[in-house]
N, C-alpha and C positions, 0 to 999 in steps of 0.2 A: 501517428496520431498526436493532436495537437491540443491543448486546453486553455481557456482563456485562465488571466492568473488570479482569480474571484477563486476559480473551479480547484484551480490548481490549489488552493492554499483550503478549501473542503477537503482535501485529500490528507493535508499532512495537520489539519484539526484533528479529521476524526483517528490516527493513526496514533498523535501526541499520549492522549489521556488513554491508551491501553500499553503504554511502556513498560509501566510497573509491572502488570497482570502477564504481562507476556515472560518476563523475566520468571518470573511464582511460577508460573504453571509450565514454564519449558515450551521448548521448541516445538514439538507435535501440535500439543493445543493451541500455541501460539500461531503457528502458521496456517488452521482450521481458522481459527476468527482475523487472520490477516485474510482471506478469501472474502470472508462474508463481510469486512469491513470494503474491502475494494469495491466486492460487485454492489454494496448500498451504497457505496458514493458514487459509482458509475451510475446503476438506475436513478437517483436522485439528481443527475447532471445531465439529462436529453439520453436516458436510456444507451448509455455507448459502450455497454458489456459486452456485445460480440467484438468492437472497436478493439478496449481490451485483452480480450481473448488472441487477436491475431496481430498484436502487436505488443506482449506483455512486456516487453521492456520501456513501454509508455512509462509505466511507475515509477522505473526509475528514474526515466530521464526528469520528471515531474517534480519528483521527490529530493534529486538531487539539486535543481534549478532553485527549489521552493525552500526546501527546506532538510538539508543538507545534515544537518545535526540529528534531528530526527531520525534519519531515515539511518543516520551511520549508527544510533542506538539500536532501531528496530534489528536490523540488520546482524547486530550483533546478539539481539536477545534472542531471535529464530534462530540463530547458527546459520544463515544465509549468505552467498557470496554477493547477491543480488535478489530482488523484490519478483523478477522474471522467474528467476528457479524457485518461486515457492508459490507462483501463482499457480493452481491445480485446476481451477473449476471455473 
């Protein structure tokens, strides 16, 4: 799966401004609202949530293209090796 880079950079906005929160609250609840932040950027971007779903390592390829700093935060805040292993839902 592919994303134009408008879409792509919706992905690592809305990802940025829960860095802090995901650090506070730990990895469990961090990785619950890493879910729910994917799939509102998915539906928000031509509904491509099943897309997603069958190619979770979209995110990171996305993430890493896009916004590379980010994502090696996030990453680090969920205790995640990757954005695929904690995509559940």
């Amino acid at each position: 799966m592919q994303v134009e880079d408008p879409v792509a950079q919706k992905l690592c906005d809305a990802i940025s401004p829960q860095l802090s929160d995901w650090r506070v609250q730990g990895p469990t609840l961090g990785r619950v609202a890493l879910n729910i932040t994917v799939h509102e950027w998915a539906a928000q971007n031509g509904g491509i949530n099943l897309a997603v779903l069958g190619d979770k390592s979209s995110v990171d390829r996305i993430t890493t293209k896009t916004c590379s700093g980010v994502r090696d935060e996030a990453l680090q805040a969920l205790e995640l090796p990757d954005f695929a292993s904690g995509i559940a839902f």
